[in-house]
N, C-alpha and C positions, 0 to 999 in steps of 0.2 A: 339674438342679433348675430351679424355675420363674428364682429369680435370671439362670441362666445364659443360660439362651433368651434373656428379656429382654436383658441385654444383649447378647448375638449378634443379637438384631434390630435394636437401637439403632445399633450399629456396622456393619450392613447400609444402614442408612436413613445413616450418616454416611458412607460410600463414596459410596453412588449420588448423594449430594445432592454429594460432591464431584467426582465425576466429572461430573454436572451442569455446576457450576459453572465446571469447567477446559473442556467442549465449548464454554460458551458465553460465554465468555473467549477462546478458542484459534479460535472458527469464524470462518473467513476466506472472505468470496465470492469464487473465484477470477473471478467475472464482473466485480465490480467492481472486483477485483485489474489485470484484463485493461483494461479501461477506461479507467483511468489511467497504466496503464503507454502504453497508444495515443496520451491526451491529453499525457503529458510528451514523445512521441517527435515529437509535431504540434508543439510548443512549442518544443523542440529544434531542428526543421527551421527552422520559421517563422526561427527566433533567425537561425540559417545564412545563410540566404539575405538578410533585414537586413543581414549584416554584410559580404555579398559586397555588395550594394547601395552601402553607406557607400563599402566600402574601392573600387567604380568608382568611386564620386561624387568621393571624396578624389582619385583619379587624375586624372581630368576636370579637377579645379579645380586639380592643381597642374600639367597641362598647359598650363593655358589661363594660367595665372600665371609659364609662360617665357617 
């Protein structure tokens, strides 16, 4: 019957527009994924090597303070 089409169309157009929705909710750049994971791993180091800096300096000064 005409009813039933109609709504078998309705409920066509309600999938796709949900499926829609979830792609573009869910899409993820793995480019820009990629890029920040680089810039936290540069931040990371960075951090490192400050703290190897500190912990000489700290030596340094508590050599020079025997």
């Amino acid at each position: 019957s005409m009813e039933v089409a109609n709504a078998a169309d309705v409920q066509a157009d309600v999938v796709a527009q949900a499926r829609s929705l979830r792609a573009s909710v869910s899409g993820v750049s793995l480019n820009e994924e990629a890029v920040q994971l680089i810039e936290f791993q540069r931040a990371y180091e960075a951090m490192a090597r400050m703290t190897t800096v500190l912990n000489e300096m700290t030596e340094t000064i508590l050599t020079i303070l025997r």
